[in-house]
GUDOZA-44395 format. One line per 4 residues: number of its first residue (from 1); for each residue x, y, z of N, C-alpha, C. Coordinates in nm, 3 decimals. Layout:
N
NUM) X Y Z X Y Z X Y Z | ... .
***
This chain:
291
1) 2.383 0.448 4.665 2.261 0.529 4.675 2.183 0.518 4.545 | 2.039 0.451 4.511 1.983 0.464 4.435 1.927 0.593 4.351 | 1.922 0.694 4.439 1.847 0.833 4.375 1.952 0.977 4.377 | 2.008 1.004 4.304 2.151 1.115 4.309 2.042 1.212 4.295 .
5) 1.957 1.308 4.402 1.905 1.406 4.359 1.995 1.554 4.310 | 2.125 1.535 4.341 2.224 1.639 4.267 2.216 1.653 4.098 | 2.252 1.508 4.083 2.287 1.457 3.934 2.127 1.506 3.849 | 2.054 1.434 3.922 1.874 1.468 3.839 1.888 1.555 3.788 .
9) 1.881 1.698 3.927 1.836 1.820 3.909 1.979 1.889 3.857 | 2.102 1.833 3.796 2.182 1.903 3.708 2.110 1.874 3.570 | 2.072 1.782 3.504 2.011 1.730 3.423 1.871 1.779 3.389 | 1.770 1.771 3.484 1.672 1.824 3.448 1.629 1.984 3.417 .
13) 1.690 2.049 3.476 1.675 2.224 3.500 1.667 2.241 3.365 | 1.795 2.218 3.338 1.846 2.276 3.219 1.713 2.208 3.077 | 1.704 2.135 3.108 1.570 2.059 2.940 1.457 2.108 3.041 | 1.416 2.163 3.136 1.302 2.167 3.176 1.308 2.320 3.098 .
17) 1.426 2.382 3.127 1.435 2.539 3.117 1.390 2.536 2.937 | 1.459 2.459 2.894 1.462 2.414 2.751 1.331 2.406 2.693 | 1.246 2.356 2.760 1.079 2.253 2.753 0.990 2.361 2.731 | 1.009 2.458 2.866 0.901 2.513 2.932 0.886 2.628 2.829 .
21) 0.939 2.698 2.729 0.858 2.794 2.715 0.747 2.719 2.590 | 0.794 2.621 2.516 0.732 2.542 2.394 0.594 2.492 2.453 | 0.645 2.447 2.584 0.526 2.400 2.653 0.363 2.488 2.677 | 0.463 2.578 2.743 0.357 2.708 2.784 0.328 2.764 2.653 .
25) 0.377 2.766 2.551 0.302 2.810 2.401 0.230 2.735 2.351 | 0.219 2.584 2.348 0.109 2.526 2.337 0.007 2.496 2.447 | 0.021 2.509 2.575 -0.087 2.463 2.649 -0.170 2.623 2.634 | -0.118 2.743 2.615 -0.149 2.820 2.636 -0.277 2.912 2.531 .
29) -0.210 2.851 2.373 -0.236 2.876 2.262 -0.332 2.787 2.143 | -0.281 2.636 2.192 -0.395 2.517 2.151 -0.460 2.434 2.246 | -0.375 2.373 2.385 -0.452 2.286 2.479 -0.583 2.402 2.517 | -0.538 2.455 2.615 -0.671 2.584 2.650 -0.794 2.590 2.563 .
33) -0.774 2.652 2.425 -0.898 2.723 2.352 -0.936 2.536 2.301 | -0.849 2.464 2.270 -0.959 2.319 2.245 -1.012 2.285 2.347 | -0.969 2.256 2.478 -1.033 2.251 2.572 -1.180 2.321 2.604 | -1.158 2.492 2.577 -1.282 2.551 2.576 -1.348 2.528 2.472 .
37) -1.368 2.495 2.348 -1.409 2.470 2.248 -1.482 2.352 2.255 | -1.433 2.274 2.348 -1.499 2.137 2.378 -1.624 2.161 2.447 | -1.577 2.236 2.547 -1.641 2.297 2.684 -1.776 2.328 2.638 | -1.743 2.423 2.573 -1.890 2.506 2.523 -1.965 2.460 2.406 .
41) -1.937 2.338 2.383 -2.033 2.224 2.248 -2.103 2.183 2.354 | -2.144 2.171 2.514 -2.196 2.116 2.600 -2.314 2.229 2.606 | -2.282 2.272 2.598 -2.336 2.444 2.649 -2.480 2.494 2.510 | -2.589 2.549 2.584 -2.644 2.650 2.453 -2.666 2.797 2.511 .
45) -2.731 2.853 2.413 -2.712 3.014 2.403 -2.859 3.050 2.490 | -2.828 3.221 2.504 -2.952 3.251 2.601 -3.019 3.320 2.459 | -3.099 3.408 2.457 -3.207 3.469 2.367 -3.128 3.570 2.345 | -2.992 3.672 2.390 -2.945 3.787 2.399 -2.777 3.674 2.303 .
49) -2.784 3.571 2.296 -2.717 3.509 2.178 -2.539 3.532 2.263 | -2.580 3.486 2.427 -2.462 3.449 2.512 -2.478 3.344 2.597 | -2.323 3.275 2.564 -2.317 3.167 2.579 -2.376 3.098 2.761 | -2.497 2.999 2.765 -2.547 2.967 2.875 -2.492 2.870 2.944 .
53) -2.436 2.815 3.032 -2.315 2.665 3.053 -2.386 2.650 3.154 | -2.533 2.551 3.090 -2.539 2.465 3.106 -2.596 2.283 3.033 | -2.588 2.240 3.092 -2.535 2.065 2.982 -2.599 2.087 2.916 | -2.580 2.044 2.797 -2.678 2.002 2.680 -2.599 1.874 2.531 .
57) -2.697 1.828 2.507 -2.657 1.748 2.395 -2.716 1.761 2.274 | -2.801 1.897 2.311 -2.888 1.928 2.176 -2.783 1.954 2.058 | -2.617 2.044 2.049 -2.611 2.016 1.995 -2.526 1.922 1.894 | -2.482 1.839 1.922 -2.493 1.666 1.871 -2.582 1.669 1.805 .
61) -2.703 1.644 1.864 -2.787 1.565 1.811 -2.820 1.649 1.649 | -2.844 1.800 1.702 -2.855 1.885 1.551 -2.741 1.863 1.418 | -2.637 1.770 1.477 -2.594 1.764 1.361 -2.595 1.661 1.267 | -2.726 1.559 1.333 -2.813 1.495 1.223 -2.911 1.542 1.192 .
65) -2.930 1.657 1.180 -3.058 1.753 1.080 -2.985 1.699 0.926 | -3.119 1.705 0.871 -3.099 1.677 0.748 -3.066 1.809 0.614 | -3.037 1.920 0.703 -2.982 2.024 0.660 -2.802 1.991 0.661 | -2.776 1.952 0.770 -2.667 1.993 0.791 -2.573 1.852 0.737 .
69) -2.683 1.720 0.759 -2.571 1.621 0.674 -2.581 1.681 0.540 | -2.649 1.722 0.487 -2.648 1.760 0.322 -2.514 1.845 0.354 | -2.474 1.938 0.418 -2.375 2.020 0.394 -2.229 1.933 0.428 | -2.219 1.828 0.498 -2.150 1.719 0.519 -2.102 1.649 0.407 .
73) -2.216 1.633 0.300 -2.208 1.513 0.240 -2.128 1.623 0.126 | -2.151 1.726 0.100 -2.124 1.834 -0.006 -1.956 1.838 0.010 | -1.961 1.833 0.179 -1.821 1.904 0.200 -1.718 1.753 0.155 | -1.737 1.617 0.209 -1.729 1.495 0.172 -1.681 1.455 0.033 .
77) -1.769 1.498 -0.069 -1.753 1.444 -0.207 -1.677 1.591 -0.285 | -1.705 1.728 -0.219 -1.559 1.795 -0.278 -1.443 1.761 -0.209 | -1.390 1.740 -0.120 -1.272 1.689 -0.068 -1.234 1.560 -0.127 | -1.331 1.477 -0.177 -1.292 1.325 -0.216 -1.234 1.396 -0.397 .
81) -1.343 1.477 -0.402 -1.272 1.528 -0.592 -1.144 1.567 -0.582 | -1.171 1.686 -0.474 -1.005 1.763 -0.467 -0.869 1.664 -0.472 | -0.908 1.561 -0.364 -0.815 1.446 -0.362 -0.756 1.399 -0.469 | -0.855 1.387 -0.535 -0.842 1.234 -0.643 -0.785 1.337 -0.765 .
85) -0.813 1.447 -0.807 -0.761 1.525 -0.899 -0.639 1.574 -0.826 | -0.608 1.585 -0.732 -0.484 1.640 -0.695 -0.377 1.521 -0.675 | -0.431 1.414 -0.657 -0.301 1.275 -0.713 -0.284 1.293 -0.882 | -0.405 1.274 -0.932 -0.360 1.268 -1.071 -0.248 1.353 -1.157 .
89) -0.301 1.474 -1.099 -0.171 1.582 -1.118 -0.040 1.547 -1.057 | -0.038 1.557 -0.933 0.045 1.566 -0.866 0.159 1.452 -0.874 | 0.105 1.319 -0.914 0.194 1.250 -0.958 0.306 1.223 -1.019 | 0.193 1.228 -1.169 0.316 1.239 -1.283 0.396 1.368 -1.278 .
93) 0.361 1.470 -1.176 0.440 1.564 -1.185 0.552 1.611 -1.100 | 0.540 1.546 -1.032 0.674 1.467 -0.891 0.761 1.378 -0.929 | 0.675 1.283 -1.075 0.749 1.162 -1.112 0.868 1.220 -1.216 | 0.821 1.319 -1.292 0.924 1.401 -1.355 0.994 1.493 -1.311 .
97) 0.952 1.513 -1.223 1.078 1.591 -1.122 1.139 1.561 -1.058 | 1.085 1.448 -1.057 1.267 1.337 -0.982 1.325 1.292 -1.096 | 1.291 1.277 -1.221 1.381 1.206 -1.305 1.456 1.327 -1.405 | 1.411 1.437 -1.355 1.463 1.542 -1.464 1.593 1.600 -1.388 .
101) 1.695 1.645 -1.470 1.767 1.713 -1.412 1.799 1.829 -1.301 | 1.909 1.820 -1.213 1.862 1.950 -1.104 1.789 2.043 -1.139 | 1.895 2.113 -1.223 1.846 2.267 -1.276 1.719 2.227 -1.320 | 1.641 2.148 -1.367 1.476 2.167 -1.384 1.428 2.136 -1.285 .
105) 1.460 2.044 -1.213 1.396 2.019 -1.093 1.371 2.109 -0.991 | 1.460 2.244 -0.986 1.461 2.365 -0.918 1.389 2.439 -0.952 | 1.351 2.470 -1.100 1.299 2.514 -1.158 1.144 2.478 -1.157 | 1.107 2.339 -1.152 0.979 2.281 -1.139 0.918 2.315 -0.983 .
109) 0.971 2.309 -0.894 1.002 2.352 -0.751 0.961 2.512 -0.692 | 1.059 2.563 -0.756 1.008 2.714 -0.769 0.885 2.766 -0.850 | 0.859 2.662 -0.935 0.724 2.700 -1.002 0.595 2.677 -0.895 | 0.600 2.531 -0.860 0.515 2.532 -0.766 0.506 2.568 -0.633 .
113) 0.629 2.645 -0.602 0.576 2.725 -0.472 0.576 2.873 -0.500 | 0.593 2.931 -0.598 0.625 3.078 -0.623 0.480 3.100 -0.572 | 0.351 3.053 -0.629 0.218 3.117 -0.628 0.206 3.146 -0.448 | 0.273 3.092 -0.385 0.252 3.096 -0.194 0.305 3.221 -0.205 .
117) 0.338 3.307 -0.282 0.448 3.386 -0.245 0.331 3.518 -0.272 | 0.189 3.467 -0.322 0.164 3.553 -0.325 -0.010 3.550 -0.262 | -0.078 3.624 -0.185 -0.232 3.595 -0.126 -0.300 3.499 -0.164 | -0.342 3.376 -0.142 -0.452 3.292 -0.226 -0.563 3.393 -0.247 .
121) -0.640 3.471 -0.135 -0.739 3.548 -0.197 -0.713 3.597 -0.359 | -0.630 3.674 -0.347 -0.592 3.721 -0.479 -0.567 3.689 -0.574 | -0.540 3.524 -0.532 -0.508 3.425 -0.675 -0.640 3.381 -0.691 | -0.726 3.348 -0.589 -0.870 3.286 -0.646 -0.926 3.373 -0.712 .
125) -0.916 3.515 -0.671 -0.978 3.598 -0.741 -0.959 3.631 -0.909 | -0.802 3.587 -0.910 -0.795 3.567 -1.078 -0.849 3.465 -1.177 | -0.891 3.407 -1.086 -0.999 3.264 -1.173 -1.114 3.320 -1.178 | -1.186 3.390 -1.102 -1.292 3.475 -1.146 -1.277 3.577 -1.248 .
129) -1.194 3.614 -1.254 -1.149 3.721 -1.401 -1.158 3.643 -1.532 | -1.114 3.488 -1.499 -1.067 3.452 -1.595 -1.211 3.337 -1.638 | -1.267 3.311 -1.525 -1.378 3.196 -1.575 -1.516 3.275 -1.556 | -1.517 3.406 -1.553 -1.647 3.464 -1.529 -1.724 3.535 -1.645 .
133) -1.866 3.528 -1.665 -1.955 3.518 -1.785 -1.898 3.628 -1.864 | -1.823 3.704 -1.825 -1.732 3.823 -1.895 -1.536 3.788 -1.910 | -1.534 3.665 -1.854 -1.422 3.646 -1.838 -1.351 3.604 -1.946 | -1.215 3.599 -1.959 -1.151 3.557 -2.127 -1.217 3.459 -2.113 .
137) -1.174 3.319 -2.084 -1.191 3.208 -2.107 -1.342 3.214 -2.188 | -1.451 3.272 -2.164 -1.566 3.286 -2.230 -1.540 3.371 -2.357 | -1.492 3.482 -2.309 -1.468 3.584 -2.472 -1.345 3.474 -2.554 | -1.314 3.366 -2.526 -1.209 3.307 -2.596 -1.271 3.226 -2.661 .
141) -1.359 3.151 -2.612 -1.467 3.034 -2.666 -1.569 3.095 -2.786 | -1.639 3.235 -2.742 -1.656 3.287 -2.830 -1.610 3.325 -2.943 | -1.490 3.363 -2.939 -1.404 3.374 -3.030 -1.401 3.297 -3.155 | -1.360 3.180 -3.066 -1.328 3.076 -3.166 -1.484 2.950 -3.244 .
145) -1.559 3.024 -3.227 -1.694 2.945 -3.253 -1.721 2.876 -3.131 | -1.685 2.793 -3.035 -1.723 2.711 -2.986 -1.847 2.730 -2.905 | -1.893 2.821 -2.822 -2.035 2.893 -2.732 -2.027 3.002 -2.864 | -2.151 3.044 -2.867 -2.263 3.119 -2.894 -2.244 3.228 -2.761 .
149) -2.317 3.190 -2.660 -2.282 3.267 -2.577 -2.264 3.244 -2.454 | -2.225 3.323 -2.349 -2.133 3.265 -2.202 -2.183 3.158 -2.165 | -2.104 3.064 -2.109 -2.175 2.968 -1.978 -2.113 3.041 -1.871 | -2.187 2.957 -1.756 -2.178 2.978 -1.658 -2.066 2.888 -1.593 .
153) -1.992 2.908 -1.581 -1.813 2.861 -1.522 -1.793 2.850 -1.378 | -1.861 2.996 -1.297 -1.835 3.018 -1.172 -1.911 2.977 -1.117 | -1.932 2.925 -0.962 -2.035 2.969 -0.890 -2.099 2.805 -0.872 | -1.976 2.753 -0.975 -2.054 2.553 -0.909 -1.986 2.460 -0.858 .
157) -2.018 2.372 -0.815 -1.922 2.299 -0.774 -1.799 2.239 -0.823 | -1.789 2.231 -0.960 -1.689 2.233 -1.025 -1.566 2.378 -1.006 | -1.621 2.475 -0.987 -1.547 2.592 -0.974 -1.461 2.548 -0.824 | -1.540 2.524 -0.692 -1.516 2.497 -0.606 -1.406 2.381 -0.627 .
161) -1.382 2.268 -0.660 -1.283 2.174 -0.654 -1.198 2.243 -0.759 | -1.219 2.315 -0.837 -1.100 2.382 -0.934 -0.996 2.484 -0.829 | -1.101 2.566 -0.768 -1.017 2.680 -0.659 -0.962 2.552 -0.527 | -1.045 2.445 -0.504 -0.975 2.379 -0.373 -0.835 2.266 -0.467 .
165) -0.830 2.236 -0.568 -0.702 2.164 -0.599 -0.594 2.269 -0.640 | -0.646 2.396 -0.728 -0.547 2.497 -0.727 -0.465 2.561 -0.606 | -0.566 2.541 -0.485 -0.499 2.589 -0.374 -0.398 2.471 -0.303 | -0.451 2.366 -0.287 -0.400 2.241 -0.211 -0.296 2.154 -0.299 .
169) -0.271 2.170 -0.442 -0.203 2.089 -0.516 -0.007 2.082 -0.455 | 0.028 2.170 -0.409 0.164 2.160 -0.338 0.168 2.110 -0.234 | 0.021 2.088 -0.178 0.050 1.974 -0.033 0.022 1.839 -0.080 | 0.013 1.797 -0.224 0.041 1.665 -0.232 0.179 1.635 -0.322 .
173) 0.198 1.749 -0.376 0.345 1.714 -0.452 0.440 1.655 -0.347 | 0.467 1.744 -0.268 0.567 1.762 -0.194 0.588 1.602 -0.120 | 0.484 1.556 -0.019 0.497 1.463 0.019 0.545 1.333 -0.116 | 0.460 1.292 -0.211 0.463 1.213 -0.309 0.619 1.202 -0.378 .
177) 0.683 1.357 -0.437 0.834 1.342 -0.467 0.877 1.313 -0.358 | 0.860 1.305 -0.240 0.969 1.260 -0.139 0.982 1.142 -0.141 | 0.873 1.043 -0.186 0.868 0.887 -0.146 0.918 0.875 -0.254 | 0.918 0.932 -0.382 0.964 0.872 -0.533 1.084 0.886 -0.483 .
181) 1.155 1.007 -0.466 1.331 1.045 -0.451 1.396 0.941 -0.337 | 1.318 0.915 -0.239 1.388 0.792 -0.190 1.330 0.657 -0.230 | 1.275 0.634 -0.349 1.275 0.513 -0.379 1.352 0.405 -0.398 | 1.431 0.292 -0.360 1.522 0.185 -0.411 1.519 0.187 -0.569 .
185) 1.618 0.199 -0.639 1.631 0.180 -0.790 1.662 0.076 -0.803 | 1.740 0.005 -0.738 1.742 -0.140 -0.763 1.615 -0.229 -0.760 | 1.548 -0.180 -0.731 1.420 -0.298 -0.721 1.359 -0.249 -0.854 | 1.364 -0.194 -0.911 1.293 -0.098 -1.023 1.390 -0.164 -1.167 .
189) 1.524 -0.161 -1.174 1.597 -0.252 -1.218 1.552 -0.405 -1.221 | 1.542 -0.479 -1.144 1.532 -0.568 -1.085 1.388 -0.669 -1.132 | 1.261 -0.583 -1.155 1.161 -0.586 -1.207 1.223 -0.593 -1.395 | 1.254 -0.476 -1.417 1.253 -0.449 -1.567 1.391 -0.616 -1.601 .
193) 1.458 -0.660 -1.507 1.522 -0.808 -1.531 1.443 -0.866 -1.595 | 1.383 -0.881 -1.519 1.281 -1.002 -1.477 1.147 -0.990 -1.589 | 1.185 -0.898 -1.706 1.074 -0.877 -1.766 0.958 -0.780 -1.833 | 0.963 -0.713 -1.709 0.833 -0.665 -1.679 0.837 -0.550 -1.725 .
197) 0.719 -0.507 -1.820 0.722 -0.323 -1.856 0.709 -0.240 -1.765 | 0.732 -0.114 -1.858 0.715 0.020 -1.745 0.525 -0.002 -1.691 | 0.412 -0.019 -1.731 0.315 -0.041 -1.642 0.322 -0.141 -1.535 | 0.357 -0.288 -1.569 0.378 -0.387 -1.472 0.466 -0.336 -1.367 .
201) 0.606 -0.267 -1.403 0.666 -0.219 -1.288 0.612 -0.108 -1.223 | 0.520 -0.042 -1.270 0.490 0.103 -1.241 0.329 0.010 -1.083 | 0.275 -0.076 -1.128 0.183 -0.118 -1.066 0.208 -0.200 -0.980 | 0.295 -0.279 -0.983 0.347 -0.387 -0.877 0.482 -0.326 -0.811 .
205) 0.517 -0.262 -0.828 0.695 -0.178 -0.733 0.667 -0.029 -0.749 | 0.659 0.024 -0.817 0.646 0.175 -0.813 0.498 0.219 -0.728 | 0.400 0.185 -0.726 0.285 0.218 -0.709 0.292 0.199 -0.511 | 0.273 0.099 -0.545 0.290 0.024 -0.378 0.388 0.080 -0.282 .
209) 0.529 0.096 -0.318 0.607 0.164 -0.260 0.602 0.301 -0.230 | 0.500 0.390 -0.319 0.518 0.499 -0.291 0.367 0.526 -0.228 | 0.291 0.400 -0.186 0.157 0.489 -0.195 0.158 0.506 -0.019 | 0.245 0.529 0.068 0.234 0.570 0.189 0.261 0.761 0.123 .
213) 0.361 0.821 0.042 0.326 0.940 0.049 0.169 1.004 -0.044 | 0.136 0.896 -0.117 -0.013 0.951 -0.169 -0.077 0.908 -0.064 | -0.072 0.857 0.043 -0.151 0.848 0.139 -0.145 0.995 0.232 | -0.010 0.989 0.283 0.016 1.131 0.318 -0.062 1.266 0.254 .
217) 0.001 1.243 0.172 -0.085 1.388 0.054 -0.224 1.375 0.038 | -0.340 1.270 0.042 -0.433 1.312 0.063 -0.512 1.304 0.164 | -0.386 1.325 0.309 -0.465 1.365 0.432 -0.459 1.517 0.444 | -0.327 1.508 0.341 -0.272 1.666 0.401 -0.360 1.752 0.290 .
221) -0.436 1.682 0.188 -0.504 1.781 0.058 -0.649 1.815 0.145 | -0.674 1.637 0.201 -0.874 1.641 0.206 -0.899 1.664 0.360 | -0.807 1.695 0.458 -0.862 1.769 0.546 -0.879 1.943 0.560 | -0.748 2.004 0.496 -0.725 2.128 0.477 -0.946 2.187 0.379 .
225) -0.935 2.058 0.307 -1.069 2.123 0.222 -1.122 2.101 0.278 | -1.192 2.070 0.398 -1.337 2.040 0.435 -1.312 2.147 0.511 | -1.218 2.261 0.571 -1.259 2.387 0.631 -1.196 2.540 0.533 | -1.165 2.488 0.446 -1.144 2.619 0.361 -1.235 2.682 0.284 .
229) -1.306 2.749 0.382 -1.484 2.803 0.334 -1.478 2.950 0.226 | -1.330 3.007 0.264 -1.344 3.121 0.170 -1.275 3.086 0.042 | -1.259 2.951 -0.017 -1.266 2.936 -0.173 -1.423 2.873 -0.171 | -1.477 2.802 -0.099 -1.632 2.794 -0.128 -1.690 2.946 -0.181 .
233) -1.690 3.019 -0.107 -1.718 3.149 -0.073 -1.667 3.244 -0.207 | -1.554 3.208 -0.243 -1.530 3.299 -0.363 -1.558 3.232 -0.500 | -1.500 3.136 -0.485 -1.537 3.013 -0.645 -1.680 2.970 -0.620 | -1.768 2.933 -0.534 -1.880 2.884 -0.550 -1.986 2.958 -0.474 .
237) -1.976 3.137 -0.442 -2.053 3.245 -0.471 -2.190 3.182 -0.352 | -2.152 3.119 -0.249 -2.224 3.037 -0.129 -2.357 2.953 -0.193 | -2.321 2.902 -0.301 -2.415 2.802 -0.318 -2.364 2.648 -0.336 | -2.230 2.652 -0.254 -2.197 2.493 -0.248 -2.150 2.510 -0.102 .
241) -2.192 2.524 -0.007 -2.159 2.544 0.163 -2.102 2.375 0.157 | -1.970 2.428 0.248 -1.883 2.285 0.306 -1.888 2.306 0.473 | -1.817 2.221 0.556 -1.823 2.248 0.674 -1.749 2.365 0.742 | -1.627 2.431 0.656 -1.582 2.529 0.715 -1.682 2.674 0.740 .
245) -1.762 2.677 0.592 -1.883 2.791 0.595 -1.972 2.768 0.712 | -1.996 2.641 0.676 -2.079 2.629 0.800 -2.057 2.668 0.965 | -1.909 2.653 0.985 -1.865 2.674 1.098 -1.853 2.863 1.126 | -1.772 2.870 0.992 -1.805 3.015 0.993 -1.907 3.117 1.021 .
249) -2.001 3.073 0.972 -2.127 3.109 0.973 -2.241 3.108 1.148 | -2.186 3.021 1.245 -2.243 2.986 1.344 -2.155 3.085 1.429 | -2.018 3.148 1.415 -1.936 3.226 1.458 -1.964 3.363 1.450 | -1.984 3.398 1.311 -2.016 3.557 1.284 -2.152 3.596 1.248 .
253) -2.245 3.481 1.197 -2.377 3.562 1.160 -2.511 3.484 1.288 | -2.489 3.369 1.298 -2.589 3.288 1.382 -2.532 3.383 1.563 | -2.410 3.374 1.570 -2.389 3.358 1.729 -2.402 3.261 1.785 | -2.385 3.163 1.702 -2.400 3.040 1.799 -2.285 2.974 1.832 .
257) -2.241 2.994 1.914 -2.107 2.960 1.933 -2.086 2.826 1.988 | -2.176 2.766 2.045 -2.200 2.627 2.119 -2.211 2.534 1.944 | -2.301 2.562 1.883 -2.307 2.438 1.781 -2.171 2.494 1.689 | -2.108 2.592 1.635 -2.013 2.633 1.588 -1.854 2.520 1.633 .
261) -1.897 2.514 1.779 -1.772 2.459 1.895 -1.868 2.293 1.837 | -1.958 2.288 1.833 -1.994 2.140 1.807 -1.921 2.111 1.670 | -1.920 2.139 1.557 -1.899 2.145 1.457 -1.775 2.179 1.412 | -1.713 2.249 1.538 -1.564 2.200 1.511 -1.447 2.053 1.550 .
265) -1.525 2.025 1.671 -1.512 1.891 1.783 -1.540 1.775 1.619 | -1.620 1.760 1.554 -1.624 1.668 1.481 -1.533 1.676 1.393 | -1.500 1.780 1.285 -1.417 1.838 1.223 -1.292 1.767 1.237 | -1.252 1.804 1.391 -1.079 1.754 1.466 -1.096 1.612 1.474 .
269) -1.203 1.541 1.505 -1.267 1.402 1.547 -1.220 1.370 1.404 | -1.302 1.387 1.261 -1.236 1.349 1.166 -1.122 1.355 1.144 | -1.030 1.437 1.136 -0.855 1.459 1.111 -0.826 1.368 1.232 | -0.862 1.362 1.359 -0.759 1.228 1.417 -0.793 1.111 1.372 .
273) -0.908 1.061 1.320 -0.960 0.936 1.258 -0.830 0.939 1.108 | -0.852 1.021 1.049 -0.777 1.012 0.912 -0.643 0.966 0.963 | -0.540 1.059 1.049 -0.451 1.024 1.096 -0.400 0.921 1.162 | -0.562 0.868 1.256 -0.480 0.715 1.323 -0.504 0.647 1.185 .
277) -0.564 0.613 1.109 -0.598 0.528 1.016 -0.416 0.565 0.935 | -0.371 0.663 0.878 -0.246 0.688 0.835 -0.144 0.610 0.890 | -0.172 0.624 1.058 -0.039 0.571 1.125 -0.038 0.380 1.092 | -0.142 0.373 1.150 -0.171 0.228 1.143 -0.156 0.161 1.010 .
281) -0.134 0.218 0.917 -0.101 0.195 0.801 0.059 0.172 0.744 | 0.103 0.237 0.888 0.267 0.245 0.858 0.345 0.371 0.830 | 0.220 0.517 0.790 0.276 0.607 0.813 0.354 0.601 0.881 | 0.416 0.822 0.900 0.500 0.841 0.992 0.419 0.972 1.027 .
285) 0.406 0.999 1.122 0.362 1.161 1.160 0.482 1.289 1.120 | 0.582 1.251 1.118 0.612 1.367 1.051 0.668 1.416 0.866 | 0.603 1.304 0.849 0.555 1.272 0.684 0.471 1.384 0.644 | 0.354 1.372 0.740 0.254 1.446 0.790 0.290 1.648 0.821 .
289) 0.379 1.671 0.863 0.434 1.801 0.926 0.402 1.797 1.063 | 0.343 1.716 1.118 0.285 1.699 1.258 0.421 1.713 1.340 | 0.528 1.692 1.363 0.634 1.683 1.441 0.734 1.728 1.369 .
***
């Protein structure tokens, strides 16, 4: 007999029973509201600022206003800073925490996750204490001759990539020491045979080998920033709008919930672009936390 429907359905019940509630928590909790989210980017609003379903592509097309690529291009080149300053750090500081002993390495570890332990609001808010025209860092400069009197610290775009790498800098450690700690030492040996200094080996074997987790880490740094609107919002005092404000903003003050749902559809459109580009690269998705 080709088909044992006994045997199946001993087999299946049980992983279906297994399946089904994970299932029903995501179709229920992310398939659904993306689905509607999709739904209603088709859709525009009536004059009473509720949602009208029917077609439209107006808004698409609004999101080549030349308002809104400017807020694109803003959100774009802080995520590309956040990035690029959050490898630089994050590097050499993964690279010594694999080569340092446990007990520091635990220690380096617990340093950089203790701050989760406590509100980011509340931590951004201490950079305003600390970089604001009354803040030490100014009464310190004063102090010491260097200003005459305050600059202005907060409220620019520099503030903004300071609060977005302070916040995002443990989502590139983490991935990056993982690729160092399983690195081959023999090939690292093997190089220094053959010659070659710590830069030559660091650029031709160290670099290359590990740059699938700096690849990792700055999907996992520069997508998180292009929607984290309340460090725009607190470090750059809404005069550096990224796309998360923007989205925000079409939610609670516009009512527009159709270009809001447009503007998120691209958003996700970017993060799967970043991600197939990751995989195809040789990633792994759960490098990623994705699985």
């Amino acid at each position: 007999m080709l088909f044992d429907k006994t045997k199946f359905t001993s087999k299946t019940v049980p992983l279906f029973v297994m399946v089904s509630p994970a299932t029903a928590w995501l179709v229920l909790l992310i398939a659904i509201p993306l689905l509607y989210i999709f739904v209603i980017s088709f859709c525009s609003t009536t004059e009473s600022h509720n949602i009208a379903f029917s077609f439209t592509l107006k808004n698409y097309i609004k999101l080549f206003d030349r308002t809104i690529l400017s807020i694109y291009w803003n959100s774009l080149s802080v995520s590309v800073l956040t990035a690029v300053f959050c490898v630089l750090i994050a590097y050499p500081f993964a690279y010594i925490m694999v080569k340092t002993s446990p007990l520091k390495r635990t220690l380096m570890m617990v340093g950089l996750m203790l701050p989760f332990w406590t509100n980011s609001l509340i931590r951004l808010y201490s950079w305003r204490t600390l970089l604001g025209r009354n803040g030490y860092v100014n009464d310190f400069l004063i102090y010491i001759g260097v200003i005459n009197e305050p600059i202005e610290m907060m409220f620019t775009r520099s503030a903004v990539v300071l609060g977005m790498v302070y916040t995002l800098l443990p989502f590139m450690v983490l991935p990056i020491f993982a690729v160092i700690d399983k690195l081959d030492k023999t090939l690292i040996e093997a190089s220094k045979d053959l010659g070659a200094n710590f830069i030559k080996t660091f650029c031709y074997v160290i670099l290359p080998l590990t740059a699938p987790g700096i690849f990792a880490g700055v999907i996992m740094v520069f997508i998180p920033s292009l929607g984290l609107f309340f460090v725009s919002d607190l470090m750059g005092g809404g005069n550096n709008q990224i796309i998360g404000n923007l989205i925000s903003r079409q939610f609670k003050e516009a009512f527009n919930w159709p270009f809001g749902a447009t503007l998120s559809i691209m958003l996700i459109a970017i993060t799967i672009f970043l991600v197939r580009v990751y995989t195809k690269k040789g990633g792994k998705l759960d490098e990623l936390g994705a699985v």
